[in-house]
MIRO-999511 format. One record per residue: x, y, z of N, C-alpha, C in turn. Coordinates in pm, whole numbers, padded with zeros to 5 digits, always signed. Layout:
<atoms>
XYZXYZXYZ
...
</atoms>
This chain:
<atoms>
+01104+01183-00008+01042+01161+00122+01139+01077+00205
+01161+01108+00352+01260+01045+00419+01218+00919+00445
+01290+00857+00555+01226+00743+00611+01135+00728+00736
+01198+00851+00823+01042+00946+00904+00958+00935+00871
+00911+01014+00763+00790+01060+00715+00699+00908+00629
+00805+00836+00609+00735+00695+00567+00654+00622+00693
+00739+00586+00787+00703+00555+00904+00590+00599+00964
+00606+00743+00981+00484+00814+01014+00343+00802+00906
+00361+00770+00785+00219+00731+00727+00191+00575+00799
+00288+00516+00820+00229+00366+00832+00194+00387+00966
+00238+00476+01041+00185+00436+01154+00049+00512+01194
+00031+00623+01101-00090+00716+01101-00230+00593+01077
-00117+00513+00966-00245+00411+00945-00286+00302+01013
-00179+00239+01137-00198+00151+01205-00358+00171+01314
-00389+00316+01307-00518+00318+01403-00617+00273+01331
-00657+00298+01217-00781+00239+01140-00774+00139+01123
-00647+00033+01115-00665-00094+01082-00665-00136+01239
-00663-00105+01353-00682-00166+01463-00801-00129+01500
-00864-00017+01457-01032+00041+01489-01103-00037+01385
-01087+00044+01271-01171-00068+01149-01180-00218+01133
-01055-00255+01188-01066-00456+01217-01192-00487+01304
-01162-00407+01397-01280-00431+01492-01454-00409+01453
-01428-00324+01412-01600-00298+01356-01591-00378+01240
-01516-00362+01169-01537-00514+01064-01560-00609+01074
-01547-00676+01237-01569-00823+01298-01671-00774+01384
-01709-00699+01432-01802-00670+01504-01966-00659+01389
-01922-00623+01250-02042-00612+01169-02078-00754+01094
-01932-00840+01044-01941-00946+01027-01960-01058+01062
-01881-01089+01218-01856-01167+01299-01746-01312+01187
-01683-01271+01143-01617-01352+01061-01426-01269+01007
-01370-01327+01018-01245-01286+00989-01203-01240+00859
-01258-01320+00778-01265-01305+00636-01244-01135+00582
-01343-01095+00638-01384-00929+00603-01248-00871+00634
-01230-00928+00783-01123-00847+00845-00990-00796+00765
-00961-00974+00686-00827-00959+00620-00805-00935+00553
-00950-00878+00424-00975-00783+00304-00957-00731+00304
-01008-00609+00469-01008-00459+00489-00869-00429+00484
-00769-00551+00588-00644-00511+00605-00600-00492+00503
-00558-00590+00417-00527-00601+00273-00546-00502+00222
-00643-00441+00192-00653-00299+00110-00641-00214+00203
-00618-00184+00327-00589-00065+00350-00372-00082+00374
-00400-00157+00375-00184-00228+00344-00174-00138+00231
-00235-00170+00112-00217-00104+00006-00212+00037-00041
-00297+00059+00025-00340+00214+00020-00228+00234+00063
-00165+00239+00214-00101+00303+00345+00072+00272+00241
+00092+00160+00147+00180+00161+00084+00203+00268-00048
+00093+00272-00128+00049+00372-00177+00116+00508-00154
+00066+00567-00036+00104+00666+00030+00266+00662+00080
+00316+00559+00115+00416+00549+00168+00537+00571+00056
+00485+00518-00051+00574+00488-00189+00615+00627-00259
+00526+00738-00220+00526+00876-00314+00601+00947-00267
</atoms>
């Protein structure tokens, strides 16, 4: 896999973690949640990025 196509997963994933942050603080009202969600979706989006 190039370095394009890496890029392009992380950045496929940058919308859910800027949509999902939001409803995550919008359901929580606390940050906490927020930096879980990020955290595991970092992982995932690395995950993907790594194969």
């Amino acid at each position: 896999m190039n370095i394009s196509r890496r890029l392009g997963i992380l950045v496929i994933f940058a919308v859910p973690a800027i949509i999902g942050g939001g409803i995550i603080y919008a359901i929580f009202g606390n940050y906490v949640p927020v930096f879980v969600y990020e955290i595991l979706l970092l992982l995932v989006a690395g995950g993907f990025a790594s194969k």
